[in-house]
C-alpha positions in Angstrom: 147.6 94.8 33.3 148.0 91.5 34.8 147.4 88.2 33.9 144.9 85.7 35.3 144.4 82.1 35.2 141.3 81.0 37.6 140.2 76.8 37.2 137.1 76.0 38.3 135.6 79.8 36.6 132.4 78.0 35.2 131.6 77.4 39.3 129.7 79.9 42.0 132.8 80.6 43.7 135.5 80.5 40.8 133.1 82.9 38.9 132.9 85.0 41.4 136.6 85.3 42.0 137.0 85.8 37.7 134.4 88.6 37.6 136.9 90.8 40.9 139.7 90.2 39.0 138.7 91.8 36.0 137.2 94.3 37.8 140.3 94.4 39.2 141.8 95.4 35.8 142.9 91.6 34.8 142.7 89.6 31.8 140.9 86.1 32.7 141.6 82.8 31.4 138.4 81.0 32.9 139.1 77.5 33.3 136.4 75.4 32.9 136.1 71.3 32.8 132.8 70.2 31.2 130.8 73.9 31.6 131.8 75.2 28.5 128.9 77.2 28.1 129.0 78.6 31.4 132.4 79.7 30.8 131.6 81.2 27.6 128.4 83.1 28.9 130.6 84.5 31.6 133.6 85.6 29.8 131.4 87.5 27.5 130.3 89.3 30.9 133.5 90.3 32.1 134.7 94.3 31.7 137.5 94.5 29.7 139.1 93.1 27.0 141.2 89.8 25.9 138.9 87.4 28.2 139.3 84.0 27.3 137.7 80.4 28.2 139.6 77.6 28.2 138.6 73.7 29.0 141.3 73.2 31.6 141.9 69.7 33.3 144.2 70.1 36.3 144.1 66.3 36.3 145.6 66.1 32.1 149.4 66.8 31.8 148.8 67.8 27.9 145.8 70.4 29.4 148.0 72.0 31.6 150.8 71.8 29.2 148.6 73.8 26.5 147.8 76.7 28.8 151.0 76.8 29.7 152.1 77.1 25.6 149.1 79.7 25.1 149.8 81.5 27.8 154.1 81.5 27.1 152.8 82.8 23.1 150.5 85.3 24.1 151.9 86.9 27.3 155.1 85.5 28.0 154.4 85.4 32.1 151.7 84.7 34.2 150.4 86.9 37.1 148.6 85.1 38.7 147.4 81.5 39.4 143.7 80.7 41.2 143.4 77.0 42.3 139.7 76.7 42.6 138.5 73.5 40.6 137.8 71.4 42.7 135.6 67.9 44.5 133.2 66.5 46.8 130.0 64.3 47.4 129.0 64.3 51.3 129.4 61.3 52.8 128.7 61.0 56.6 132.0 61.2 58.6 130.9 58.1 60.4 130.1 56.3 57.7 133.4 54.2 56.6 132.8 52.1 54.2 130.9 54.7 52.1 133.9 56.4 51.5 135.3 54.1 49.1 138.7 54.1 47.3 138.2 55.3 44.3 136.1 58.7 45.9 139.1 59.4 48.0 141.4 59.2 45.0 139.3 61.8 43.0 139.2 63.9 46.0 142.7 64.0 46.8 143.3 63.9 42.6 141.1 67.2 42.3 141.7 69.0 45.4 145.6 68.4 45.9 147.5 67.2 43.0 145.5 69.3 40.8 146.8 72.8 41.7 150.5 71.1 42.8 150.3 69.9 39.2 148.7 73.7 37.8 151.7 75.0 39.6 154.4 72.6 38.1 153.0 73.6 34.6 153.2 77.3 34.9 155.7 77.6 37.3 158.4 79.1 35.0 155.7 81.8 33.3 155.0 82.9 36.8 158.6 83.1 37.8 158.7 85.4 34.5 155.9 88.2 36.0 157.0 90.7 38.5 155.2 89.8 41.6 153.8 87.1 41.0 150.9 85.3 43.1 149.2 81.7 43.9 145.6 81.7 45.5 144.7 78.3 46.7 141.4 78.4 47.4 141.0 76.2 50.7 138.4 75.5 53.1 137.5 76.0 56.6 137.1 72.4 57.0 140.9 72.1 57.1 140.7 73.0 60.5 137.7 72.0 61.8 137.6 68.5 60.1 133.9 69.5 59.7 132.7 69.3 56.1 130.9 67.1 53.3 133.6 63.7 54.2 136.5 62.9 55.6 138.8 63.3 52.7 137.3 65.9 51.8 138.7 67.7 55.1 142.3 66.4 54.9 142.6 67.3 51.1 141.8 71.1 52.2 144.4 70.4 55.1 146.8 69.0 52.5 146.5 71.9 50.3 146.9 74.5 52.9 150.6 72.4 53.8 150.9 73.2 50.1 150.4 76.7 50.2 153.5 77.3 53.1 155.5 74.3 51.1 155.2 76.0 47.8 155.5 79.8 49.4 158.9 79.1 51.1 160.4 77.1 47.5 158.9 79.2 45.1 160.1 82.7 46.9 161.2 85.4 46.4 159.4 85.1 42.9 156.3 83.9 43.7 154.0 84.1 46.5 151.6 81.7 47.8 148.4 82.0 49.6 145.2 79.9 51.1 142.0 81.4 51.0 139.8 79.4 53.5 136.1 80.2 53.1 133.2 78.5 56.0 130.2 78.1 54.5 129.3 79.7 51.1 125.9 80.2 49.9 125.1 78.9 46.3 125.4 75.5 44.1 126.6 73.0 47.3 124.6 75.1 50.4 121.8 75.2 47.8 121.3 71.3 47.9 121.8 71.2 52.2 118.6 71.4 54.6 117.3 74.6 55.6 117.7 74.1 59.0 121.4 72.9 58.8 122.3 76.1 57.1 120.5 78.0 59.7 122.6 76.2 62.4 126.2 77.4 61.1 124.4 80.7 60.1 124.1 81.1 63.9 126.6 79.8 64.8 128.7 82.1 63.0 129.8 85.5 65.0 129.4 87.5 62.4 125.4 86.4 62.1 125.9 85.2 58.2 127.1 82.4 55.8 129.3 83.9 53.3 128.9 84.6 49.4 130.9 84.0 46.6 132.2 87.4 46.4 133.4 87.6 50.2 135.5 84.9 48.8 136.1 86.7 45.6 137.2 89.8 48.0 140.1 87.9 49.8 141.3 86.9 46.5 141.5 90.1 45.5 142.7 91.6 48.8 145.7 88.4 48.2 146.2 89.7 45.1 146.6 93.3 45.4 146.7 94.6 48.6 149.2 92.0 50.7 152.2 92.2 48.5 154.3 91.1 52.2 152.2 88.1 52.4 153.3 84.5 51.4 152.6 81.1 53.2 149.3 82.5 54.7 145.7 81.0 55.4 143.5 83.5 55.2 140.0 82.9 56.7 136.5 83.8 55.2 134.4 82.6 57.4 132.8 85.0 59.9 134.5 83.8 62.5 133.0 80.1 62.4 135.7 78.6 64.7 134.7 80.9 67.2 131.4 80.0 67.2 129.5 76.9 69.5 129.6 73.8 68.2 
């Protein structure tokens, strides 16, 4: 039975990613920031037993610091970490000015120091599990620089540095992995034009946008099945880059 601690669970994509790994045959600590009753409501879904949702700020020292303490009381290791909280408002890439300070800051605050931080805090209860695993859960747009802003983009290339930082210093103990989804259909694609989504739809070789649970699938596939892989990217995204332009 492992251990699972996924931030961001009360989202599309991070309840997606909750719901595999209990299927999986984990026990979920579904981090959640102000969606309390989203978290709850999805808990109570998951098979099994010994769920839990937890308000957890990877941006509050004393919030990752009492996960950390629950966890160390109730388990004594951790099995596995899922970085998926996380920021953005789009903001034309052209536009400057309209990325102001204090966006970026969030961004970067969210999206990068946030899991380095989750890490920090649990760090020793994951070094305590027998094989161990960090899923950073990235974005295409680390590659592309296509996406909702600018900083946006380099905070997704910034955590992907991260993920081989963390996966050479934190081995043999712990692994470390990027999942990098394209396109996702649900809460963000939900508020984009029609005919914007149809354009990467096409442009995608494999003719699709992806779903929460392809995303949910790599994570598992991380988790489970590629016990020889640490310091990887690993795309979900149909094959975007291929794709025109």
């Amino acid at each position: 039975m492992r251990t699972a601690v996924v931030t961001g669970a009360s989202g599309g994509i991070g309840s997606a990613i909750a719901r595999r790994l209990a299927s999986d045959g984990s026990t979920i600590i579904a981090g959640y920031h102000s969606a309390a009753d989203r978290a709850g409501r999805l808990v109570a879904d998951l098979p099994g037993a010994g769920h839990r949702a937890m308000r957890i700020s990877v941006l509050e020292p004393g919030s990752l610091a009492g996960l950390a303490d629950h966890i160390s009381s109730t388990w004594g290791c951790l099995d596995v970490l899922v970085n998926c909280a996380g920021v953005t408002r789009p903001v034309p890439h052209n536009d400057l000015d309209a990325l102001d300070d204090d966006l970026i800051d969030h961004i970067f605050a969210t999206n990068w120091r946030g899991p380095f931080a989750a890490v920090r805090a649990l760090r020793g209860l994951l070094e305590n599990s027998s094989g161990s695993v960090v899923v950073n859960v990235s974005s295409i747009a680390a590659v592309t620089g296509q996406g909702s802003n600018v900083a946006y983009c380099a905070s997704k290339a910034a955590l992907d540095s991260m993920t081989r930082s963390l996966a050479r210093a934190l081995a043999p103990r712990v692994r470390v992995v990027s999942v990098s989804p394209g396109w996702v259909l649900g809460e963000y694609a939900d508020r984009m034009p029609a005919a914007a989504l149809e354009s990467q739809r096409d442009a995608t070789p494999l003719g699709r946008l992806a779903t929460p649970e392809d995303v949910a699938a790599a994570v598992s596939a991380a988790v489970s099945h590629l016990p020889f892989t640490t310091g990887a990217v690993i795309p979900v995204d149909g094959g975007r880059p291929l794709g025109a332009l």
